[in-house]
Structure formats: C-alpha cells, structure tokens
C-alpha positions as CSV (number, residue, x, y, z in Angstrom):
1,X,-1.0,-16.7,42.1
2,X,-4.5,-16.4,42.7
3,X,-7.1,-13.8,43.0
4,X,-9.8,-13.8,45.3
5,X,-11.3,-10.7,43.9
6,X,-11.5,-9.3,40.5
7,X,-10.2,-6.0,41.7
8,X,-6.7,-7.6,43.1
9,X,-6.5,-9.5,39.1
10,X,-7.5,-5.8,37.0
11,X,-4.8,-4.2,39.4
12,X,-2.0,-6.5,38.2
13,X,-3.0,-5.5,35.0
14,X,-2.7,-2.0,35.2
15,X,0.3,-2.7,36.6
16,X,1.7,-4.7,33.9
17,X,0.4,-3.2,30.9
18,X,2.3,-0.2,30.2
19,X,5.6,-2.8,30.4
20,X,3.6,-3.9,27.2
21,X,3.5,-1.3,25.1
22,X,6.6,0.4,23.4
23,X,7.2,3.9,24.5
24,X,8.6,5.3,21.7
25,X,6.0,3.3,19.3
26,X,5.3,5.6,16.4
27,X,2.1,6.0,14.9
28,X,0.8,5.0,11.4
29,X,1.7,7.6,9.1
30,X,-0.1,8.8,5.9
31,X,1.7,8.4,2.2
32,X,0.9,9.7,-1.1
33,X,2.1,7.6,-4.3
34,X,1.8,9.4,-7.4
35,X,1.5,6.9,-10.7
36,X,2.4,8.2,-13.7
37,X,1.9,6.6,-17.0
38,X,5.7,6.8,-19.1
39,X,4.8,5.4,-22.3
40,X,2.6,5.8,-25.4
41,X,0.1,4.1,-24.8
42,X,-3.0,4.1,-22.5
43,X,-2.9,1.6,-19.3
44,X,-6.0,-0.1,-17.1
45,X,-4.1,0.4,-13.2
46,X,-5.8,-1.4,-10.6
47,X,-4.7,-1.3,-6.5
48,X,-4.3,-5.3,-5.7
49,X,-5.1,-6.1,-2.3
50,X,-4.5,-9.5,-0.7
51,X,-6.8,-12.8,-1.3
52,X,-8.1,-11.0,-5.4
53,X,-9.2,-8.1,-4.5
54,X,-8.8,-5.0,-6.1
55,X,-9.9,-1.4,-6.4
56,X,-9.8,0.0,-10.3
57,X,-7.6,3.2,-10.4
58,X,-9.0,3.7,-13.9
59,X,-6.9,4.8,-17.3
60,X,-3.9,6.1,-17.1
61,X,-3.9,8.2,-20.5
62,X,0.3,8.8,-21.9
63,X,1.9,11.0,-19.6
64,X,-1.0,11.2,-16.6
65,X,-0.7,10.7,-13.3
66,X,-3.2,9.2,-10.6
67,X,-2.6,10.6,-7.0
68,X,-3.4,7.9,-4.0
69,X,-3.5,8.6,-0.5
70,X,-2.8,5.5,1.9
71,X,-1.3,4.9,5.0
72,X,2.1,3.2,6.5
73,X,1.9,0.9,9.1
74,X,4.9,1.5,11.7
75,X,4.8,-1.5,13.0
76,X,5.7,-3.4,9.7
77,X,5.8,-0.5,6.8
78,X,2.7,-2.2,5.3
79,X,0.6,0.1,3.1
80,X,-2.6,0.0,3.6
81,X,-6.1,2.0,3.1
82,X,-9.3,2.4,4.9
83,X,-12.1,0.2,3.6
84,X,-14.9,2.5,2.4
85,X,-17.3,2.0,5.8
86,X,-14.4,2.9,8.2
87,X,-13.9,-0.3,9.9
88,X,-10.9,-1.8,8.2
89,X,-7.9,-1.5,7.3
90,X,-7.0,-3.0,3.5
91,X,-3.6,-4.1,2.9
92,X,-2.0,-3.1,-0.4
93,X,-0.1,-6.2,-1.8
94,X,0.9,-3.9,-5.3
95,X,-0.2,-2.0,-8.0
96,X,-0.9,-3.4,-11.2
97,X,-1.0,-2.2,-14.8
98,X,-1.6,-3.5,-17.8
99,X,-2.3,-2.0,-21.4
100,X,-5.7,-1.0,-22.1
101,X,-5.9,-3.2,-25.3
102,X,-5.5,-6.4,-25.4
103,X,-5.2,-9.5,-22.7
104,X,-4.9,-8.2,-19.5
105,X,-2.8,-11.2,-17.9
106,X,-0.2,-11.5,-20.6
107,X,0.5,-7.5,-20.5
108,X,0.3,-6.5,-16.6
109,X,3.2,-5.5,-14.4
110,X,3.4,-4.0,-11.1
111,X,4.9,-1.7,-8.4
112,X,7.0,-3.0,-6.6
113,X,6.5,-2.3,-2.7
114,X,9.0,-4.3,-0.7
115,X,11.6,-1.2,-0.8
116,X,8.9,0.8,0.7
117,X,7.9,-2.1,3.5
118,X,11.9,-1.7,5.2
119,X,11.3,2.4,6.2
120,X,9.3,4.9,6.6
121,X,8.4,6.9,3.6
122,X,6.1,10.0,2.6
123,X,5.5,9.9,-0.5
124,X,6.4,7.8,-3.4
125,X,6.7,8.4,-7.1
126,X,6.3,5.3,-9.6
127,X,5.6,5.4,-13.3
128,X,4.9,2.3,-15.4
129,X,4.9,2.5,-19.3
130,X,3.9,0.0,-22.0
131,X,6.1,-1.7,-24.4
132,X,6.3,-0.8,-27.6
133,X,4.4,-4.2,-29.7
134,X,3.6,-7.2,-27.3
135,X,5.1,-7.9,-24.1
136,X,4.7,-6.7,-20.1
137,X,3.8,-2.8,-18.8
138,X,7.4,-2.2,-16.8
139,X,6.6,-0.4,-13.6
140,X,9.4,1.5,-11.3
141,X,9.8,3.4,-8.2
142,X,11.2,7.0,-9.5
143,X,11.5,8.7,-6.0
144,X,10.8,7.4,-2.3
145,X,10.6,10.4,-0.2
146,X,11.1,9.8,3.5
C-alpha cells in the first residue's frame, strides 16, 4: 500500500491503534511491603535492583519493621520504584539482609519475590531473622494481601 500523503498514512494509524491496545488493560498499582526483623539480632537490609544496584533500607533493630512503598507492574507483576528524579522506573530484583556484624556475603539472605510476580498483590508482609551463631539471615513472605 502506498501513501501519497502523510495525512492518508496518520489516518491508518488512528485507525489501527486502538486494535493495539488491550481494553481491559489494568493500570500499575501501588504496594506496600512491611519488613520486619524476627530475630535477636540487628540486620543491614538493602533493596537490590538489577545490574548491583541497591538502595540501603538501613538497620533493622530485633523486632522493627521498615515500611516501603513501590509499585506493581500489571503487565508482568514486576515491582518496581520511581528513581529519585522522576524519570524511571527501578526494577526490584529482592531484598536482601544480612547481620550487622560480621561478613556481609557469607550472612545475607533475601525475599523472595517470584510468588508476588504471578498476581496482583497490595501489600506484602516479610520478616527475615538471623541465625543464632554463624550461618545465613532466613527471609519469608508472612502475608500477601491481594
């Protein structure tokens, strides 16, 4: 088919484009996660984004929580928040936590998101607790509110 004008090729666009766009498409929809420390001890969380990079969520003192506010993507249940200047979206790839004492590689674990990525939630409740001696925090998903 060709167009002799560019008014005949933007009207077959019009045309076609709302054949493109799913009509019952839901929009992004904002979560909260609250994080609660479980254990004894203190632990260093820190919000893991892809490619190593990271926001620090600070301590987490025994028996705290830390309240987040992020957003669900509908059209793959990806979490994600705003970068600070407004202009682009972060993807969340987990939470991690680790003691506060100590080597942070050999005592880190993390939430686990993938039960979150296959609906649509509102809120989320995780806690992640140290073991008592050596060994790796152990993180869990308490309640998923959808």
């Amino acid at each position: 088919m060709k167009f002799h004008s560019p008014t005949g090729l933007l009207i077959l666009c019009a045309a076609l484009l709302p054949g493109c766009v799913e009509p019952n498409a839901s929009p992004d929809q904002p979560v909260t996660l609250s994080l609660s420390n479980a254990g004894t001890e203190p632990l260093r969380c820190r919000l893991m984004f892809g490619h190593w990079v990271d926001r620090d969520l600070g301590t987490l003192a025994p028996g705290a929580s830390a309240a987040l506010s992020m957003t669900q993507a509908a059209a793959d249940g990806a979490l994600y928040v705003m970068r600070s200047d407004g202009q682009r979206k972060m993807m969340i790839e987990t939470i991690q936590c680790a003691a506060q004492s100590g080597d942070w590689m050999e005592s880190f674990g993390q939430v686990d998101f993938a039960p979150i990525r296959s609906r649509r939630v509102r809120a989320i409740e995780a806690s992640c607790a140290a073991p008592a001696g050596e060994g790796r925090v152990a993180c869990r998903l308490d309640r998923i509110e959808q």
